[in-house]
Steps between C-alpha positions, in 0.01 A plus 500: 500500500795287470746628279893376354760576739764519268423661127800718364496647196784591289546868549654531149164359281168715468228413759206481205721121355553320816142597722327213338287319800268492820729333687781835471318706690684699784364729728842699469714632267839630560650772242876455485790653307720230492581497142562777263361488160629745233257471193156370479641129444422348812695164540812372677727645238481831545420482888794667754415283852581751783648182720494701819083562491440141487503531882194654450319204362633301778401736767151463291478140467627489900199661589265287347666235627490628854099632453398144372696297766340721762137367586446846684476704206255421167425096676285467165680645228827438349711758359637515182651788277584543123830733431536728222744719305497871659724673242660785481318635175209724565320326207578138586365573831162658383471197257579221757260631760230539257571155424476382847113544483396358197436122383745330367607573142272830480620815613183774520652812694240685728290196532483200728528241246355196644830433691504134632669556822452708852745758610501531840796750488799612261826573711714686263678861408871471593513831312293788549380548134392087489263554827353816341417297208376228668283714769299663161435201357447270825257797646269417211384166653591580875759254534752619783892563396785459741763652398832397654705803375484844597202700320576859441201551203553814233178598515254470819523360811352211678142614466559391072611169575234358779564086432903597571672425848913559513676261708748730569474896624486787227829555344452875557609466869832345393563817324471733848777154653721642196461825596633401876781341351651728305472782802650194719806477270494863421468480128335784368604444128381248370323309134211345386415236258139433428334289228370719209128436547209619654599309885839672441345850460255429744842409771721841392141674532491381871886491592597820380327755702574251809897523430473867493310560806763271670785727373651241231592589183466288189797516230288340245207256367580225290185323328554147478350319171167321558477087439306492144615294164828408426508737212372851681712375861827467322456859369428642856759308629735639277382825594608409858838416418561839349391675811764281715743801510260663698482201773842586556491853662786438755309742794190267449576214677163362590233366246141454589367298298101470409415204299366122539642178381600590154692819561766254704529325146560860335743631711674176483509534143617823507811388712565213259545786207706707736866328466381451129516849504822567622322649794598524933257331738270683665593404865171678644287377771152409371146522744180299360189465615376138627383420093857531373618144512890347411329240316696360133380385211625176413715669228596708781645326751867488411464880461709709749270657759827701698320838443242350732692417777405702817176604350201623774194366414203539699302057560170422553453318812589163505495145716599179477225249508591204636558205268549735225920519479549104563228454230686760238855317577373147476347574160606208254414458125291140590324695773329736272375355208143681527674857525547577151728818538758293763671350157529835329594634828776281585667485149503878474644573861777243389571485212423168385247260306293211612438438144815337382407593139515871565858482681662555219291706308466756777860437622439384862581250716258161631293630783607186801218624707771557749548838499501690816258829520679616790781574221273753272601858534202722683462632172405162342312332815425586852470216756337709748149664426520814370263825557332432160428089597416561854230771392379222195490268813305757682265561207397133475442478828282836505287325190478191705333687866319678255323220312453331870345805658286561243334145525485635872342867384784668696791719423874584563766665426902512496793737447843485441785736586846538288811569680867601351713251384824551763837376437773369692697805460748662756492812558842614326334377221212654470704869588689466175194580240426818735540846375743718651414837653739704316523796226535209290585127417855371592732499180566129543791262333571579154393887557657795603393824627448784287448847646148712471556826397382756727395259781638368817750278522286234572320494254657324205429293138631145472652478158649152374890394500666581197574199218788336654420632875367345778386624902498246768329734774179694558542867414850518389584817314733381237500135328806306488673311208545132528885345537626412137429113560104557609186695334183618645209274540153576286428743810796645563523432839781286519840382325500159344778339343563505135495140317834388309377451172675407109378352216510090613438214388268402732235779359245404239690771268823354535390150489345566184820647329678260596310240324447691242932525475532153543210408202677747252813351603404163415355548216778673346681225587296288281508712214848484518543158515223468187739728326802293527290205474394600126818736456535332109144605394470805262366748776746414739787568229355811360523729762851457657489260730722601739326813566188314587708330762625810602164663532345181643763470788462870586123488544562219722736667721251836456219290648718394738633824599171590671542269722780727686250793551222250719658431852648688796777832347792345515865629423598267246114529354465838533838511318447326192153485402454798305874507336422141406159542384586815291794319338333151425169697323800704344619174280172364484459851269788506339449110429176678313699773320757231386226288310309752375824686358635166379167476281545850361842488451472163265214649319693760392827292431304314220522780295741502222797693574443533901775614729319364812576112381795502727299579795271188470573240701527418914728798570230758415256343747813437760564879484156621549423297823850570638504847475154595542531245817840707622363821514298419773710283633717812549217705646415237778919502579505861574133504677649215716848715564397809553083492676418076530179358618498445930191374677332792686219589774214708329333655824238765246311302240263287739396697870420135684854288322865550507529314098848406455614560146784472303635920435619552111714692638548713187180584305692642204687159460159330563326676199806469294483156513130494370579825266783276322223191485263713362702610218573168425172370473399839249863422248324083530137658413650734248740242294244202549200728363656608200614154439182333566362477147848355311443194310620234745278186569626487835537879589431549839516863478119557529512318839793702623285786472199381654715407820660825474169681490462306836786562663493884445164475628540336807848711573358848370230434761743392791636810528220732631342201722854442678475866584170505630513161650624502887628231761552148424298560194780649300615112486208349386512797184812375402465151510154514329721726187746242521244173467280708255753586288726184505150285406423727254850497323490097546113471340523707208829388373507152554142335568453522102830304459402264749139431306692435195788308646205279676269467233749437208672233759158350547540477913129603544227544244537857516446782277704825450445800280837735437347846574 
């Protein structure tokens, strides 16, 4: 029988669509789970590749290389394999294997469907639940199963499943090695995650009883979800994630950890959601059998996998065959046109596209072909054959003396051993995750001992710092406060220093007001010069224009005014910014109160007989702005004389800055100041909204009060947020009251003017409608 020596097929596309001749057939069949689906759509698309298990296809395609370059072993035959989609779904599983023994485009469970090709053997069953499966189904027809992952079966034992040989040894002597090390290290108090399934149950049923006859004491089980859909996995994930407090029971500092391939990818999920959360890391040590395997997705690999360092997992035994690393490391694009996983495999470990219509679309970078391997992370790639590959390698092999001794009528056997995975760890290292023999733990930095009532004096609680507090030492009985220029650290376990920090211009906030000041600035500007541009037309004329100037230049210097509170507190700044902001917004109002009295004062002067005649005229408006302008004037004198502004050190409002600020120095004066606005801005309100319906065409009374309504609004509110605002903050408050209230003012008064100065002057084809 002479058979194909190379025929992959994608693992990603149902067997029954792509087994369509003679000339496919392959006396073996390897099982492997390096992509994971999530819905029954099987294509490319919604494929994860696991980068790190395409070793195993190359251990598997060594192999056969090696077996059909060796005239020793099958002289007649030539080798050949087919590779399929494990999964991680129960279902999928059930369905593909089913599938592997019918024709082509049929699918006839329970029944050998007239299947075109001869299966010599199916090497598959990373996972425990996937070699069950397959050892049901494959016992059916007699055709023999290697499994090159540990098999510890739910239900049974190895009388169920006679067509199934492990590669490895039985996972349940790992779990008397565990038992070793934890009376090695002295931990007697200890966790355990399992998967939520029957294999978990099955592992807890078996591990239990053994920790308690060793004298170790479990602090709790934690069920990990099982791989299923998307839809019922993200619900038991979520689950997970609300049990996290419990991972982080500060006496349990050792994790054992039941679970295959996918509970890696839960737990590293899990640790993605933790800093989400606002919540510590763990910082446990974590013990796995030989199944549990650092391997990332490809949407994985940038994830961080620091809660993993110094992990103890027990490895399947492993060698190097020779050939095998130069052949991984000399792997080029050109070389490997038959292997239809090495493209997929090469743009997901880095990142790139050999397609250069996809770069763009999937955001990546031209594969050159020139990447190194040697640069992957182990989580991504391994250059040197893993446990998993070397017992693949093994497997083949075992097929391979198989199928030649049984063209002989003779028989033999192998077996593997596991050993632990060992470190190159000193041995100070390894002494600080050991338990201490004591009544209880050390109360370490950022703790401080707190007596037991009615017990010895060595026995004692750890109970945190204080806000504010920090200890530096084991066991210390009191914690300290920090100098007044440092803060404690997130732990508490040291003094940091305290960052300078005002309201700059360099922040986004600050950068923002200021152009903000700036725009408003300028654009007053140009309403001002449009005003004394058209200062003959009607509008211009009919409401006084030299209070419009007057109002116009003191929103310009308001909007400039905010300018002094962005910027480092200094004396002349700290000095003048609120005494000239209060009085500039102080004739900007009484500006306001002067038209709006002007309009009811000549109202009523064109009634016959009037007294008020004589007060018609410039002097009226003159007198309004000056002494509505004076009293504060006076108010900002004596606030200056008697309590002024000085730049100041606030040490209280943030625990981690010293914010340097600019101190009111009186808070009376302060909130005079704004009292004396605000009364302004209710007599401008009051006057403009009884005069807002006189018969004027170009009363602009009714805007008055709108900008009132808005200033009153935004100043009304400033008051309560100043006093709950803290820090630099306070600034930004005032400057946002200052902008919000200035743009109103400038809007509702004068962009209606502006529309009709602009339209009726034809310098755009615009249209206006007076409100």
């Amino acid at each position: 029988m002479k058979l194909r020596k190379f025929s992959f097929l994608p693992a990603c596309l149902e067997m029954p669509a792509t087994r369509n001749s003679e000339k496919n057939m392959s006396p073996l069949v390897c099982r492997h789970p390096i992509f994971h689906t999530h819905s029954s759509g099987l294509n490319h698309s919604h494929c994860s590749f696991v980068p790190k298990m395409y070793q195993h296809i190359l251990a598997l395609s060594f192999a056969v290389d090696e077996i059909n370059g060796n005239p020793q072993i099958l002289p007649n035959l030539t080798l050949g394999f087919h590779i399929l989609n494990g999964y991680y779904i129960a279902r999928m599983r059930y369905k593909a294997t089913m599938g592997l023994l019918c024709t082509y485009h049929r699918f006839v469970p329970n029944f050998s469907c007239g299947a075109q090709k001869k299966i010599a053997a199916v090497i598959g069953g990373l996972v425990t639940e996937a070699s069950e499966i397959l050892a049901i189904i494959l016992a059916m027809y007699k055709i023999p199963q290697l499994t090159y992952g540990s098999f510890s079966p739910a239900h049974g034992d190895k009388t169920e499943f006679p067509f199934l040989y492990q590669m490895v040894p039985k996972e349940s002597h790992q779990y008397l090695g565990v038992v070793r090390l934890f009376q090695h290290f002295g931990w007697t108090w200890i966790g355990l995650l399992a998967v939520d399934d029957d294999y978990g149950d099955k592992f807890l049923q078996s591990m239990v009883p053994l920790l308690s006859q060793n004298d170790i004491c479990y602090a709790f089980i934690l069920r990990l979800p099982e791989r299923t859909y998307l839809d019922e996995y993200t619900g038991r994930l979520l689950q997970l994630v609300q049990n996290y407090p419990v991972l982080m029971e500060r006496k349990v500092s050792t994790f054992f950890v039941h679970g295959e391939p996918p509970s890696w990818q839960n737990l590293r999920m899990l640790f993605l959601t933790a800093p989400i959360l606002a919540w510590p890391p763990l910082e446990k040590v974590w013990i796995s059998t030989s199944q549990w395997d650092f391997a990332s997705l490809t949407v994985q690999k940038m994830w961080d996998i620091q809660h993993f360092h110094g992990a103890i997992t027990f490895a399947v035994h492993s060698k190097q065959p020779p050939g095998f690393n130069t052949s991984v490391h000399t792997m080029k694009p050109p070389w490997r046109k038959e292997d239809i996983f090495f493209q997929n495999f090469w743009e997901q470990a880095f990142h790139c596209q050999f397609n250069t219509s996809q770069i763009y679309v999937e955001n990546r970078k031209l594969c050159t072909g020139e990447e190194r391997l040697e640069t992957l992370s182990s989580t991504i790639f391994e250059g040197k054959m893993t446990g998993h590959s070397y017992s693949v390698y093994n497997a083949v092999y075992a097929v391979a003396h198989a199928m030649h001794t049984a063209s002989r009528w003779s028989s033999n056997c192998g077996r593997d051993t596991g050993e632990l995975a060992s470190h190159n760890t000193e041995p100070w290292q390894v002494r600080t995750v050991l338990p201490l023999s004591v009544c209880n733990d050390n109360c370490y930095p950022g703790y401080r001992r707190k007596k037991r009532e009615g017990e010895k004096f060595c026995c004692y609680d750890c109970a945190p710092c204080p806000e504010g507090m920090m200890s530096d030492r084991k066991d210390m009985d009191a914690c300290v406060e920090c100098p007044k220029d440092q803060y404690p650290n997130k732990k508490q376990n040291q003094c940091i220093p305290r960052a300078v920090s005002y309201f700059s211009y360099k922040e986004p906030l600050g950068i923002i007001f200021t152009i903000l000041s700036i725009s408003f600035s300028l654009i007053t500007t140009s309403v001002l010069g449009i005003f004394l541009k058209y200062k003959d037309t009607p509008i211009v004329k009919a409401n006084n224009r030299g209070l419009t100037y007057i109002l116009l230049i003191s929103l310009l210097l308001c909007f400039l005014s905010s300018l002094l509170f962005i910027g480092k507190p200094e004396k002349i700044s700290c000095l003048i910014r609120q005494t000239a902001f209060g009085t500039i917004f102080s004739v900007a109002l009484s500006s306001l109160l002067a038209k709006t009295t002007t309009v009811v004062v000549a109202f009523m002067a064109t009634k016959p007989g009037s007294r008020i005649r004589k007060w018609v005229g410039q002097k009226l408006a003159i007198s309004v702005v000056f002494s509505g302008s004076s009293v504060q004037a006076v108010i900002c004198v004596l606030w200056l004389s008697t309590s002024p502004p000085f730049p100041d050190i606030n040490w209280h409002s943030a625990k981690d800055q010293i914010i340097l600020e600019c101190n009111e120095g009186s808070a009376v004066m302060f909130y005079c100041v704004l009292g004396y606005m605000g009364l302004l801005a209710i007599a401008s309100f009051t006057v403009a909204f009884l005069a807002r319906k006189l018969p004027d065409t170009f009363n602009e009374a009714k805007f008055i009060t709108f900008s009132m309504v808005i200033f009153c609004s935004v100043w009304f509110s400033f008051v309560p947020t100043y006093l709950s605002t803290k820090g630099k903050y306070l600034v930004a408050v005032e400057i946002f009251s200052i902008l919000s209230s200035g743009a109103g003012l400038l809007a509702c008064i004068f962009l209606p003017k502006c529309c009709i100065i602009i339209a009726k002057g034809k310098i755009v084809p615009f249209h206006c409608i007076l409100l």
